[in-house]
N, C-alpha and C positions, 0 to 999 in steps of 0.2 A: 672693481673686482670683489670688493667686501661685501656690498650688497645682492652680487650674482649670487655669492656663496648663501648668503642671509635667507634670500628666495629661495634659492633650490632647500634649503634644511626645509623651510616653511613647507614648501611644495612636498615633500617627503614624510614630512612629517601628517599631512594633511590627507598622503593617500595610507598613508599607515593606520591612522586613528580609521577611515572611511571600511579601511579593511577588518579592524578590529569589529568597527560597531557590524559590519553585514555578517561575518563568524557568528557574533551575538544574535543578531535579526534568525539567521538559517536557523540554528540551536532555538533559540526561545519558540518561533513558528512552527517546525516542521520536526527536528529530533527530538525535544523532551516530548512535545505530544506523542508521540507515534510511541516512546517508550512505554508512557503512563498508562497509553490504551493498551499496549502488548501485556503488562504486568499485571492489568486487571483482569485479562484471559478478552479482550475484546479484536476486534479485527480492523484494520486501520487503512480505513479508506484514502487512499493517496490523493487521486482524482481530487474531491469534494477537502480533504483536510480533515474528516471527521473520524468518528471512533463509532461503529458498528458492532450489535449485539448479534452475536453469533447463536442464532436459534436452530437444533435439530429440526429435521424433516418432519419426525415423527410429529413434532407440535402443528406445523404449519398443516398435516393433512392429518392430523386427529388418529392415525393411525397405530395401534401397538407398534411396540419394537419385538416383540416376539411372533408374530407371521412370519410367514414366508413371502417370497417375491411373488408377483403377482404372475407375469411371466415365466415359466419355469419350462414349459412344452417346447422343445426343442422342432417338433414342425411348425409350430406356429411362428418359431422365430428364421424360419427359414425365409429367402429373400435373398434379390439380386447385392453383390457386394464385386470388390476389385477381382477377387478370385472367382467367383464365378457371376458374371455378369447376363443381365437379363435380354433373354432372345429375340 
């Protein structure tokens, strides 16, 4: 019987520590990253694990930010939708 007891501590104590280190694994891999990229103002790719630089529109198509939309003519934006669908 003293030995039952002896194993079972071990056995508990062996999923306790297993439990501690994957807490540590999750945290050290997955939340202080994801913080460190939030705090830098960055964007935190889940998928991939990475930390993504958040660039305006404006940059990627050379465009001011003081135009106007380029669509604005309301018949031009006309077109079949759920409410009125196309005949």
């Amino acid at each position: 019987m003293k030995s039952n007891i002896t194993r079972l501590q071990w056995t508990f104590f062996a999923i306790f520590l297993a439990s501690c280190v994957g807490v540590f694994a999750y945290h050290y891999l997955w939340v202080w990253p994801k913080a460190r990229c939030e705090a830098r103002g960055g964007a935190w790719a889940a998928r991939w694990m990475k930390c993504g630089t958040i660039y305006p529109i404006e940059t990627l198509t050379r465009r001011p930010p003081n135009l106007p939309p380029i669509n604005t003519d309301p018949k031009k934006m006309e077109g079949p939708s759920a409410s009125k669908p196309a005949k």
